[in-house]
N, C-alpha and C positions, 0 to 999 in steps of 0.2 A: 504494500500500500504506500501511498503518495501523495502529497501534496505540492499542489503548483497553483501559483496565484496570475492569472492572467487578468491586468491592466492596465488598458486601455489611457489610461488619462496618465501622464506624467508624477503628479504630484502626490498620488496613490500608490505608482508604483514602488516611490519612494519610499513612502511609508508604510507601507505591505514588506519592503526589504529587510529593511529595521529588524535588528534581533528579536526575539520576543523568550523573556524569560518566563520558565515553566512553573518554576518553587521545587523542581527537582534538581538538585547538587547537580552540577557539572553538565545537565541538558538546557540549552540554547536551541530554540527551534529557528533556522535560518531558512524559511520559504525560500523556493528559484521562486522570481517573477518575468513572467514573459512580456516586456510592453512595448509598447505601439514601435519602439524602433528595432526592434528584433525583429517583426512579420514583417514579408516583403508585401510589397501592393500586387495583386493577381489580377492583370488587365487580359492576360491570354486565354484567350477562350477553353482552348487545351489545355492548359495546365489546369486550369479551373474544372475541368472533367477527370484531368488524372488524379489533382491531389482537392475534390469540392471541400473537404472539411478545411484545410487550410485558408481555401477561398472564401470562405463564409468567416475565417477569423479574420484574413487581411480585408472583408466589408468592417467587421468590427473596429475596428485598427482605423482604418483608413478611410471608413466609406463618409464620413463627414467631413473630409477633405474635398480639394477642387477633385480629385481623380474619383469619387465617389463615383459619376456615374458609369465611368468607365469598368470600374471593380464589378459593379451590379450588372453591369452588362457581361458580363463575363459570367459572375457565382451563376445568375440564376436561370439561365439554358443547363447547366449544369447538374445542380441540384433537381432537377426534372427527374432526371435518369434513376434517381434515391426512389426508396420504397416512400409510398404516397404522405404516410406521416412525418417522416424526416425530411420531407420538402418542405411539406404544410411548416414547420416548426424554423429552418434554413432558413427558406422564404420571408418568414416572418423579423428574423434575428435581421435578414440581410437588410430588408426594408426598413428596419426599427431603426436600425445604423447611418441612416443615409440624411444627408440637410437636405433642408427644402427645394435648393435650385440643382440636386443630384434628383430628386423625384421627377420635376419638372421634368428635365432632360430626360427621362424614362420614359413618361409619358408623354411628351415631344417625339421620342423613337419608333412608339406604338400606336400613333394616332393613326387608325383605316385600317390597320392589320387585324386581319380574321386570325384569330386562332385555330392552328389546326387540329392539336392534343385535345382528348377527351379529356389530359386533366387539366390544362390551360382553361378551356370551355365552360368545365365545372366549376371550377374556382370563380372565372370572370361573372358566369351567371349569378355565382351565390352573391358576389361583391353586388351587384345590380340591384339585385331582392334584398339586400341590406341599406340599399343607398349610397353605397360609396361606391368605389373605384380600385378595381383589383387591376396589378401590374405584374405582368411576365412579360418574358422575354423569349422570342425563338431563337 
């Protein structure tokens, strides 16, 4: 078993670093932390299929940055390919991750495209029947 503290935000990861004393004589728990400059940004659509869990950390990492929609264009053709609830949950991490003008540009990419996956389809109609607006990517 293991611990690893991935994040995201600089000032955290800091302080996530920090030794943390136990009250047990001579243990020091020294978490690794993974943050945002250790993940590379996964713009390549490919890589994004060979290695999607990575993909969906460097949206975490990065996707509120200017390169956001570029990551997201990437993760989530990707994350398709996962079993239906590991998308659904991806999908959602990816999108949760991204600023506002990384959306936009999403939605700017997909405006008039028919979805052709029965799971694209499904998702976009339930988004509909809820009122909002569901975003994939082909």
């Amino acid at each position: 078993m293991g611990l690893l503290v991935v994040a995201p935000d600089p000032g955290v990861a800091a302080w996530c670093a920090a030794p943390i004393e136990t009250g047990i004589p001579g243990f020091v728990l020294r978490p690794p932390v993974l943050g945002r400059e250790a993940v590379p940004v996964v713009t390549d659509p490919a890589e994004a299929a060979r290695r999607p869990e990575l993909a969906v950390l460097s949206a975490l990492a990065h996707g509120s940055s200017e390169q956001g929609a570029a990551i997201a264009a990437a993760v989530l053709p990707a994350i398709r390919e996962l079993d239906e609830d590991m998308a659904r949950f991806y999908g959602d991490v990816v999108l949760n991750s991204l600023n506002d003008a990384a959306r936009r540009a999403l939605e700017a990419m997909r405006k008039g495209y028919e979805y052709q996956s029965d799971f694209a389809r499904k998702y976009v109609a339930h988004g509909r029947q809820e009122g909002g607006r569901a975003i994939l990517l082909r």
